[in-house]
C-alpha positions in Angstrom: -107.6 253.4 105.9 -107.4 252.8 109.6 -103.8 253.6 111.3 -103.8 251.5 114.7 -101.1 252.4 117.4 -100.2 249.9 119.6 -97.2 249.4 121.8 -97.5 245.3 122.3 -94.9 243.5 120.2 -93.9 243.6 116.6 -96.1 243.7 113.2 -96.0 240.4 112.0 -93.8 240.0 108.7 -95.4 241.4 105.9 -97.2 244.1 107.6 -96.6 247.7 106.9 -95.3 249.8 109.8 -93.4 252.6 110.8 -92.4 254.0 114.3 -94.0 256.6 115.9 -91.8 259.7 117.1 -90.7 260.1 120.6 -93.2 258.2 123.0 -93.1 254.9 124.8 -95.4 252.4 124.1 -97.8 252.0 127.3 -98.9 247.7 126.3 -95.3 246.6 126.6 -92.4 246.1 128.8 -90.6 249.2 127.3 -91.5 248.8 123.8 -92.3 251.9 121.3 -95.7 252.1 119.5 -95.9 251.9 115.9 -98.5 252.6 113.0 -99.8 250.0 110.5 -100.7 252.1 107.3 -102.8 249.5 105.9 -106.7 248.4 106.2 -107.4 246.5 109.0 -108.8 243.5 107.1 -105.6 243.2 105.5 -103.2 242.5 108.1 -101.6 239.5 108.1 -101.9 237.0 111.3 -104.2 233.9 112.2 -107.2 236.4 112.3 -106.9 236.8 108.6 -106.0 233.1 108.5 -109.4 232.5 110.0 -111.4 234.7 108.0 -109.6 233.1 104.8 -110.3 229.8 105.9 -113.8 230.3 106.4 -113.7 228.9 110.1 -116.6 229.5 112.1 -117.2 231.9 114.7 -119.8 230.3 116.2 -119.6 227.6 119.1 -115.9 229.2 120.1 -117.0 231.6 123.5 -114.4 230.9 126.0 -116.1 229.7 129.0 -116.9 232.6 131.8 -119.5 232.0 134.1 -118.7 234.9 136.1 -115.8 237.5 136.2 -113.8 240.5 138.5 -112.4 242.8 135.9 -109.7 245.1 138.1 -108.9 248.5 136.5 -105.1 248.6 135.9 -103.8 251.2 132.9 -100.6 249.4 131.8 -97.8 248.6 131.2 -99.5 245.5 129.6 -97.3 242.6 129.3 -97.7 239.2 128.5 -98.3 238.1 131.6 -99.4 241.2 133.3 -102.8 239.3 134.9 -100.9 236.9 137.3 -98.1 239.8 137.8 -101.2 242.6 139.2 -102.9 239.9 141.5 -99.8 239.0 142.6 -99.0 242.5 143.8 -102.5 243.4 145.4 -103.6 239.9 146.8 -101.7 237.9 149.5 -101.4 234.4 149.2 -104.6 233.0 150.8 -107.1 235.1 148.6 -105.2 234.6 145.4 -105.2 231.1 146.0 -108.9 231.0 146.6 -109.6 233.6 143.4 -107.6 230.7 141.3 -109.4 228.1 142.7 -112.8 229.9 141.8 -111.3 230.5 138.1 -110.4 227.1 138.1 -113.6 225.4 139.5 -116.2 227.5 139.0 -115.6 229.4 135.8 -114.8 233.2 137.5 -112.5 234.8 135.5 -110.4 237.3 136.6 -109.2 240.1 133.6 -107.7 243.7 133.7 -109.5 246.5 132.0 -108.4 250.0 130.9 -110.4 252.5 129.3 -109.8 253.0 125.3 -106.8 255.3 123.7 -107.0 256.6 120.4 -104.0 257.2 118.8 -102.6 255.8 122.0 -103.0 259.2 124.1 -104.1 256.8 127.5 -105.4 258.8 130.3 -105.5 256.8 133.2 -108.1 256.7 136.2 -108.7 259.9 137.8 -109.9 258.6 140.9 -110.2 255.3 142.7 -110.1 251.9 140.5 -113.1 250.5 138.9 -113.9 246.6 139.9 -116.4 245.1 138.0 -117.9 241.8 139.0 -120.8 239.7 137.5 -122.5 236.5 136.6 -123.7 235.7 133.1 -126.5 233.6 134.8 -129.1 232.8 131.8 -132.4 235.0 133.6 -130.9 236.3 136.5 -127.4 237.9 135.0 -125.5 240.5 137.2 -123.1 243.0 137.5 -121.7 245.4 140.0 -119.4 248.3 140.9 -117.4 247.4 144.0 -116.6 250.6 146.0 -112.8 250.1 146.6 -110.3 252.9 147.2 -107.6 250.7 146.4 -107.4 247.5 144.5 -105.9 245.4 147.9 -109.3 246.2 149.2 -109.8 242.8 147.1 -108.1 240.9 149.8 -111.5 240.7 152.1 -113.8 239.6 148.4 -115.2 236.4 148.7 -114.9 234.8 144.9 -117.3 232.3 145.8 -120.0 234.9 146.2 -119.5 236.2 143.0 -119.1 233.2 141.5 -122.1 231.4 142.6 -123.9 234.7 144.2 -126.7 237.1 142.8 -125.0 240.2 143.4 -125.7 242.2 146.7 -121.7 242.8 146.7 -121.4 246.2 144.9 -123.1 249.4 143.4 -125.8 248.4 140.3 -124.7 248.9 137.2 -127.0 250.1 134.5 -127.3 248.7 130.7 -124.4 246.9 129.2 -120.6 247.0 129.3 -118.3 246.4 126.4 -115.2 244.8 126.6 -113.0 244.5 123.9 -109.5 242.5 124.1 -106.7 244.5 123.1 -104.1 242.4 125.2 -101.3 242.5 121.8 -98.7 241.0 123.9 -100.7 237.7 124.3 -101.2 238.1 120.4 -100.5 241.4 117.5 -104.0 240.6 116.0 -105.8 241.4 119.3 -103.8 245.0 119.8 -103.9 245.9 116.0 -107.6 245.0 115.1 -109.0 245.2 119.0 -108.0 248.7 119.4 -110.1 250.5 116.6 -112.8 248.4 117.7 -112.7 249.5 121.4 -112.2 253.2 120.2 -115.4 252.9 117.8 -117.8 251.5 120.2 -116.2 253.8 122.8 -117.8 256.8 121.0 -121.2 255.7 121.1 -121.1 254.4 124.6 -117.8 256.4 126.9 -118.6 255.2 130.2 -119.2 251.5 129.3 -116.3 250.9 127.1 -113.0 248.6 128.1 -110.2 247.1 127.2 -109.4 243.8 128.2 -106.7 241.5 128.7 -107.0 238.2 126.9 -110.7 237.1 125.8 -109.5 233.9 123.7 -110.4 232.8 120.2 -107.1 235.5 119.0 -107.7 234.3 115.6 -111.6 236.1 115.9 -110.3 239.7 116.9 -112.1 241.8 117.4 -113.5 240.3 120.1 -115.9 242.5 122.2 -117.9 240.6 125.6 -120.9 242.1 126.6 -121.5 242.2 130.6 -123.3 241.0 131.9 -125.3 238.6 129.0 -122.1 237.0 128.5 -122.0 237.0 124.7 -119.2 237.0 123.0 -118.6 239.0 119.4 -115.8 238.1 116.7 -114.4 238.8 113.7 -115.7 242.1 114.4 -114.7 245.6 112.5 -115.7 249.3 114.1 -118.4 249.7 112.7 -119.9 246.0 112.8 -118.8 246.8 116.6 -120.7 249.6 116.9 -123.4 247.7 115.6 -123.2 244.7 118.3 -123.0 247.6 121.1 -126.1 249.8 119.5 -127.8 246.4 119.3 -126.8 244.8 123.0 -128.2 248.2 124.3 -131.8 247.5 123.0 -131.4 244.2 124.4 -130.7 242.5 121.3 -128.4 240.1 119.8 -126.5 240.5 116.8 -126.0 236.6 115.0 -123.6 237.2 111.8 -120.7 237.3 114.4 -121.8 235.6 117.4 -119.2 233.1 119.2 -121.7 232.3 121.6 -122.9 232.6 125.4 -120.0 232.4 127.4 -122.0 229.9 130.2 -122.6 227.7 127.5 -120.9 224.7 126.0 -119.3 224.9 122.4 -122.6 222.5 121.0 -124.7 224.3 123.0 -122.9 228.0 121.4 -123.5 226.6 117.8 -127.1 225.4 118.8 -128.1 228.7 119.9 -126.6 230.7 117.0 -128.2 228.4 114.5 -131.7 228.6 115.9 -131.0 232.6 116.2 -130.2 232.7 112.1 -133.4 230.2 111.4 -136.0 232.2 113.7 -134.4 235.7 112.8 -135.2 236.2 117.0 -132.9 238.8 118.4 -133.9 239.2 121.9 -131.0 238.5 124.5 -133.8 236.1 126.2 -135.3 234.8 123.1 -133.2 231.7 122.9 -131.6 229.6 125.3 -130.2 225.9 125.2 -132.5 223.3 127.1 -130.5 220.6 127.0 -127.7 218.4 125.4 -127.4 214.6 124.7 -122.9 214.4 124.3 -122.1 211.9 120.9 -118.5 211.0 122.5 -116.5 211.9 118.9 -119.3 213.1 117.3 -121.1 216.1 118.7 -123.7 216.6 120.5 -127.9 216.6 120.0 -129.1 219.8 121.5 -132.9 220.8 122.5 -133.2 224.7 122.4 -136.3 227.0 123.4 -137.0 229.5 120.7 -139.5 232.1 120.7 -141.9 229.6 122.5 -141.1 227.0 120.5 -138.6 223.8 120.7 -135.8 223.3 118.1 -133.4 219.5 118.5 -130.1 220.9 116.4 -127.4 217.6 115.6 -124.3 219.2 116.1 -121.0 217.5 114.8 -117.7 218.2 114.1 -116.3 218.8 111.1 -112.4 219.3 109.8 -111.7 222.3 108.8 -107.8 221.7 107.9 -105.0 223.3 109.6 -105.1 226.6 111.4 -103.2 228.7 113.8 -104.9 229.4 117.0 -102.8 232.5 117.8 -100.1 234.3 115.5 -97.2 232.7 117.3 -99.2 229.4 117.3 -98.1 226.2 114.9 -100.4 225.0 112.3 -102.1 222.2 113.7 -105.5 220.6 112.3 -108.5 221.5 113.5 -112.5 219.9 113.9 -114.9 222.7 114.5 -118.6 222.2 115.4 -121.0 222.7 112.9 -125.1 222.6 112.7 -126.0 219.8 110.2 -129.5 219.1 111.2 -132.5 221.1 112.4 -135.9 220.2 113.2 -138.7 221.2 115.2 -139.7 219.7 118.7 -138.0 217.3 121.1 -138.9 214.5 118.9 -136.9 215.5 116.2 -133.5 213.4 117.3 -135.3 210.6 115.9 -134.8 211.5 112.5 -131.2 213.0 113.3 -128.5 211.5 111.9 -126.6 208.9 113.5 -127.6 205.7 115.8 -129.5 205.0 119.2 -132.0 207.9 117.9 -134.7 206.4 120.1 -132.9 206.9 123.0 -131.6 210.0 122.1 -135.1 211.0 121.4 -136.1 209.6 125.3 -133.8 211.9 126.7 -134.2 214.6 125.0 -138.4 214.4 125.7 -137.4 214.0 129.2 -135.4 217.7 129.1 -139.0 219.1 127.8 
């Protein structure tokens, strides 16, 4: 039995709650923490709708290319990101930190350090900034030594976005961040939470909350900086798994979404090679390239372990699903490995038509 405080929102109906005594709750605009006295699997919301329906994690990483992660302890509203840069940058740098997000795949997020049973301590001295690229083979991240977050005014987000770090203090080993933002969505606060507190007992200094990830339905979620892969689905202790795992420089498959500089055929590509070749090793596997099937897919050459692998990704309907708790049911296509075969070749005998051309492009990416 896990009890998870959080102070973001309501339990969604069904769920079994009950107030906690005489605190505020520190994730919402004045709202009051409360205790679900149930297994986390259990709770209702679209992650359970996801886990029910068997959709895939895989091929579903929201796309960061690079990211400046601003320590700020709470209140966290729903839209508490464009609320904090709005207080501590002026116009001209927030517009050029949007543009960056918007054009370039940097994406700004607050971060706040794990609080079990929702006893938060906040920052004892100056704000941590974290900033990064999950550049395949040359991924970064630093510590920018600010005394106050406006200090973020004279950042450049172009050289973190296309930069190789220089900007900061080194960090060592990998960072965890696990979403936790409940006011975007419950299932992020209720099944986040115990996942951040878990893996923030193996590893204290290098464990965050985060505001919104994407993918609700897959909380847990948990990113790790900076080899920009992103975990689903996850419990504590297959959390503490993906950390323990990430620290040796290895990838956990079973709940991969993918790499978060990759595309969503690219994502499912990777993961599928991963499960076939049993290689773990964060620079094991990496997409080569993809030939697009407009409404179709997408035929994908990965490197594996020294070897070349053509996976025929295609979509597939899965029926309808809710993409956050407060979302509709809509129908959904999800991608899905249906084919793979050894060496660039190999898209000749995928399915579909033009294969010899396929196959062309695909030797030329060798």
């Amino acid at each position: 039995m896990i009890r998870v405080v959080t102070g973001e929102g309501s339990p969604q109906p069904g769920g079994s709650a009950r107030r906690t005594a005489g605190s505020r709750g520190r994730g919402g605009e004045g709202s009051l923490p409360f205790v679900l006295d149930q297994p986390v699997a259990d709770l209702p919301g679209c992650a359970l709708a996801a886990l029910r329906s068997g959709e895939p994690p895989a091929g579903t990483a929201t796309p960061i290319r690079s990211w400046v992660a601003l320590e700020h302890d709470g209140p966290w509203g729903r839209d508490v990101l464009a609320r904090v840069l709005a207080d501590v940058l002026e116009p001209g740098p927030r517009a050029r930190l949007l543009a960056a997000q918007r054009e370039a795949g940097l994406r700004p997020l607050l971060v706040r350090r794990p609080a079990p049973e929702g006893r938060r301590v906040g920052p004892s001295g100056p704000p941590t900034v974290l900033v990064g690229s999950a550049r395949r083979g040359a991924a970064w991240l630093e510590r920018l030594p600010l005394t106050d977050l406006r200090e973020l005014n004279d950042l450049d987000p172009a050289a973190v976005a296309h930069g190789a770090g220089g900007l900061g203090e080194p960090v060592d080993g990998p960072v965890f961040l696990v979403c936790t933002h409940g006011a975007k969505d419950l299932c992020c606060a209720v099944r986040g939470r115990p996942v951040a507190s878990a893996v923030a007992r193996d590893h204290p200094g290098a464990t965050w909350e985060c505001t919104h990830l994407g993918g609700d339905r897959f909380a847990g979620n948990l990113l790790v900086l900076p080899d920009g892969y992103l975990h689903g689905q996850l419990d504590p202790q297959g959390a503490r798994e993906v950390a323990a795992q990430a620290a040796a420089g290895r990838v956990v498959v079973g709940s991969l979404r993918g790499h978060t500089r990759a595309s969503r055929w690219e994502q499912v590509a990777e993961v599928e090679v991963r499960r076939r070749t049993g290689l773990t090793g964060t620079a094991d596997v990496a997409p080569v390239r993809q030939v697009l099937r407009p409404g179709e897919g997408a035929d994908v050459v990965v490197r594996g372990g020294g070897r070349l692998f053509t996976v025929a990704v295609r979509l597939r309907d899965l029926g309808p699903r809710s993409s956050r708790c407060t979302g509709l049911q809509e129908p959904s296509r999800v991608p899905v490995a249906v084919a793979v075969v050894e060496g660039v070749r190999a898209a000749e005998v995928l399915p579909g038509r033009g294969s010899a051309r396929r196959a062309a492009l695909l030797q030329q990416s060798a």
